[in-house]
C-alpha positions as CSV (number, residue, x, y, z in Angstrom):
1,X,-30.8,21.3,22.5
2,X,-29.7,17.9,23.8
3,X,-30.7,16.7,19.9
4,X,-28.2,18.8,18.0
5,X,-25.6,18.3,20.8
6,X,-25.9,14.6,19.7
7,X,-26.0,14.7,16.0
8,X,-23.4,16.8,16.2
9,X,-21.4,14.1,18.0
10,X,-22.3,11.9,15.6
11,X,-21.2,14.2,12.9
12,X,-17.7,14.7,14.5
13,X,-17.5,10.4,14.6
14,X,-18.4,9.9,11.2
15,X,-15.6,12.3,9.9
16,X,-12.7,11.3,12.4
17,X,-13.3,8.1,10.2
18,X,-12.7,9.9,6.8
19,X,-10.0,11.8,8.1
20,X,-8.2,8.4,9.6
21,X,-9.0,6.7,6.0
22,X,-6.7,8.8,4.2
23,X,-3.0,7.2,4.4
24,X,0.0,9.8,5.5
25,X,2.4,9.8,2.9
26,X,5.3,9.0,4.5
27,X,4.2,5.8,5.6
28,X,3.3,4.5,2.5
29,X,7.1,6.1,1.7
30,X,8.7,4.2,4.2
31,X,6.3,1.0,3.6
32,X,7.9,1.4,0.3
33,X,11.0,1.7,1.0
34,X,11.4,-1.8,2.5
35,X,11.2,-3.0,-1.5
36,X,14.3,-1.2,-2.1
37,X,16.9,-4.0,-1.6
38,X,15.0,-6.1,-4.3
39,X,13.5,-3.8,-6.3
40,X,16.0,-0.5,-6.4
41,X,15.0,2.8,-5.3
42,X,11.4,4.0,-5.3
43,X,11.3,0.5,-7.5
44,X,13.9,2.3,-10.1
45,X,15.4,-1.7,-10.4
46,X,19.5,-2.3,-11.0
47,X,20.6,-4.6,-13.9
48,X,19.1,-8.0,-12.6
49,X,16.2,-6.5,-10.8
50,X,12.4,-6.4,-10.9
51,X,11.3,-3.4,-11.6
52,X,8.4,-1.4,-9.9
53,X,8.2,2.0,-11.0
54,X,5.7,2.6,-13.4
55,X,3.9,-0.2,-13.0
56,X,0.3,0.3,-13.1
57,X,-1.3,0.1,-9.7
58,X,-3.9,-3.0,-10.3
59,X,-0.6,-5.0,-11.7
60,X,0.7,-4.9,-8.5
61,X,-1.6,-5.1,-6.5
62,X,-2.8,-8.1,-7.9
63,X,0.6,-9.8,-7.8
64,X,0.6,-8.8,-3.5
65,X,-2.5,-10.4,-3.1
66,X,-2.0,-13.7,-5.0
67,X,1.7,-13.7,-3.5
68,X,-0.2,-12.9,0.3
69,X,-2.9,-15.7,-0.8
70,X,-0.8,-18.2,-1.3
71,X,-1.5,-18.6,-5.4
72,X,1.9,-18.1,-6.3
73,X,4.3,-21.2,-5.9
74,X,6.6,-19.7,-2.6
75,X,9.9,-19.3,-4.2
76,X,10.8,-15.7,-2.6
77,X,10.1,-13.7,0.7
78,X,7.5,-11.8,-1.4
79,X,4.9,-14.4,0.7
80,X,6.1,-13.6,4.3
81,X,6.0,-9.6,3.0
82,X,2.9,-9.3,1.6
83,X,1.4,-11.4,4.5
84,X,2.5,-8.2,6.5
85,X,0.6,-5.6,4.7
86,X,-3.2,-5.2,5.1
87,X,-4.9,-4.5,1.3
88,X,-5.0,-1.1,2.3
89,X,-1.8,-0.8,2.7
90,X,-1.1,-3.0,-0.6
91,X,-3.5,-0.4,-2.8
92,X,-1.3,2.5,-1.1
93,X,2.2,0.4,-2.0
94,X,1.0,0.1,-5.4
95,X,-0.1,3.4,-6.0
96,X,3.4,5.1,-4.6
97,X,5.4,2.8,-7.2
98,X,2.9,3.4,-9.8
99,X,3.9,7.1,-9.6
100,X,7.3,6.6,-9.8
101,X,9.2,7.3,-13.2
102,X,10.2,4.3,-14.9
């Protein structure tokens, strides 16, 4: 008995980590939303502004990781943001604005 009490346990570990893999939402809304001065709404740009809606999801994240590694020359506060996202977080960024209507 003391067997299946203990595989069960380790059942019940190995899926908390599935279940804490999958990213809410609304984070990855309001990680998003911190674009929105620079990039317009859900990344729906002004005049003068990059856009980010529609863009497919390796484009950007591509760009967030060369702009978080350095291999961009610095020339905006895209460096000091990406910095602050982990790649998961980056892959979940890019998939929200790669949803978006252009």
């Amino acid at each position: 008995m003391k067997i299946q009490h203990a595989l069960t346990a380790a059942a019940l570990v190995a899926l908390s980590g599935l279940a804490q893999a999958q990213v809410d939402p609304l984070h990855v809304r309001s990680w998003a939303a911190s674009c929105a001065a620079c990039h317009g709404t859900n990344g729906q740009a002004q005049p003068g502004m990059i856009a980010l809606a529609g863009v497919p999801k390796e484009v950007t994240i591509q760009k967030m990781l060369d702009y978080k590694a350095g291999r961009v020359p610095a020339a905006t506060i895209m460096h000091q943001l990406a910095k602050g996202y982990s790649d998961e977080q980056i892959a979940a960024i890019a998939g929200y604005f790669a949803a978006q209507k252009k």
